[in-house]
C-alpha positions in Angstrom: -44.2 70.6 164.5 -42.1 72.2 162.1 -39.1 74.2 164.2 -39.8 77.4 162.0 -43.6 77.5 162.4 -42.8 76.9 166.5 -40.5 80.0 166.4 -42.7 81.9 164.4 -45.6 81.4 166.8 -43.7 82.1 169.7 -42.2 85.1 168.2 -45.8 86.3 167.4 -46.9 85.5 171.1 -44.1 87.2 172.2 -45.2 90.2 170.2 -48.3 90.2 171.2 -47.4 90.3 175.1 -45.1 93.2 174.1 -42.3 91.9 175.8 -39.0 93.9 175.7 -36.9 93.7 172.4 -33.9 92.7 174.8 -35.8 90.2 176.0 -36.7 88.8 172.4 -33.3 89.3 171.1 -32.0 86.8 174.2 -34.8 84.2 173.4 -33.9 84.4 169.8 -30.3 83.6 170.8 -31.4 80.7 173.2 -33.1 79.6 170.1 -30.0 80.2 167.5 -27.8 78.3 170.0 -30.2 75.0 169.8 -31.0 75.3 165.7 -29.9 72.2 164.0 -31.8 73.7 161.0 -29.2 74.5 158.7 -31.5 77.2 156.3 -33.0 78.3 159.6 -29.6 79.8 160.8 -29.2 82.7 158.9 -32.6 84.7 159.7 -31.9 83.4 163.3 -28.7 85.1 163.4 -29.6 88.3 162.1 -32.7 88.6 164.4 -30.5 88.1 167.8 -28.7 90.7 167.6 -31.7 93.4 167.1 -30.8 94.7 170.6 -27.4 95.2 169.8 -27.6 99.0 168.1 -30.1 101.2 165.8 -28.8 99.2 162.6 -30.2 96.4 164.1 -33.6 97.6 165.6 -36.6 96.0 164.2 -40.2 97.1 165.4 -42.9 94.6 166.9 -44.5 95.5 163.1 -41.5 94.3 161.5 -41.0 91.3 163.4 -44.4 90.4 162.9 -44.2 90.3 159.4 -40.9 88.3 159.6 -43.0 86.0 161.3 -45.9 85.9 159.2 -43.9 85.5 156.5 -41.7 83.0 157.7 -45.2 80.6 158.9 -46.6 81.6 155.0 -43.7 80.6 153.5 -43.6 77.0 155.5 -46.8 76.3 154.7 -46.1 76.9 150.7 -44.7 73.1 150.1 -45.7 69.6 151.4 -44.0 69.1 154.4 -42.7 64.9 153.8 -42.3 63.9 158.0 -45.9 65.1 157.8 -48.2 61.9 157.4 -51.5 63.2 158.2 -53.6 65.4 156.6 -57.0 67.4 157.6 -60.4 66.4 156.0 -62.8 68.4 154.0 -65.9 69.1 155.5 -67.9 71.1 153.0 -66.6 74.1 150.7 -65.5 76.5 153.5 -64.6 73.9 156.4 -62.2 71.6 157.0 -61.3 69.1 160.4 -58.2 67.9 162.3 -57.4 64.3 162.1 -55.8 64.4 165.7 -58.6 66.9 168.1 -61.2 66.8 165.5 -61.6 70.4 166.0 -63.1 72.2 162.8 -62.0 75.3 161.2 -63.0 77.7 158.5 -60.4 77.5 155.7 -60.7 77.8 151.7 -56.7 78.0 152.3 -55.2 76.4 149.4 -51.5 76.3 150.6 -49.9 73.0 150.8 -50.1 73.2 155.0 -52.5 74.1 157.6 -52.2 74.2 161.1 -55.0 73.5 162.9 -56.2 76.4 165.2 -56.5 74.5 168.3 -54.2 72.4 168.8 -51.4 73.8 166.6 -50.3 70.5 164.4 -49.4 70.7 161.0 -51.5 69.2 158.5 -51.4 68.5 154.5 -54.3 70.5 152.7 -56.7 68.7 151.1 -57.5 71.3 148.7 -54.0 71.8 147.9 -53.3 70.5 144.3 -49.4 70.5 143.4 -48.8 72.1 140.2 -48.5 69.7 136.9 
């Protein structure tokens, strides 16, 4: 799955546990140190030091909505290493190709992850512009 949409995940599990900020900032580093995304470096970066000092200090609030916003913004455009995509059902649901798990979804970004078993997926409702 795409690395961005991994961290974001994690980050928002992380959140959810309520682990220590310390302990966020570290795995963000661990996760910074093994990036070879070259446009993922930069929000990586900023976000390991958020332990370091009040300038710095981000709330679990603010860090989720880095994340959401980071998994929204993914899911904009066609991802092209993606090959498969999830099926229509009906109007409101649509189906993974890989568990066959279904899922309510009138999304119509270019992306969906499937709920269950977290793979990335072209829309079939999404229609690129032109």
């Amino acid at each position: 799955m795409n690395n961005k949409i991994c961290f974001a995940k994690e980050l928002k599990n992380k959140i959810k546990r309520r682990a220590p900020i310390k302990a966020i900032g570290n795995w963000i580093f661990s996760v910074y140190s093994e990036n070879t995304d070259d446009s993922f470096d930069g929000l990586l970066y900023h976000l390991m030091f958020i332990e370091e000092g009040k300038e710095f200090e981000l709330s679990y609030q603010e860090l989720e909505k880095i994340a959401d916003d980071l998994i929204e913004s993914e899911l904009k455009n066609p991802d092209p290493l993606i090959s498969k995509s999830a099926t229509i059902l009906d109007e409101k649901w649509i189906m993974c190709p890989d568990c066959i798990d279904a899922w309510e979804s009138t999304s119509k970004t270019a992306m969906v992850i499937c709920p269950k078993c977290n793979q990335l997926f072209h829309n079939p409702r999404f229609k690129k512009d032109g």
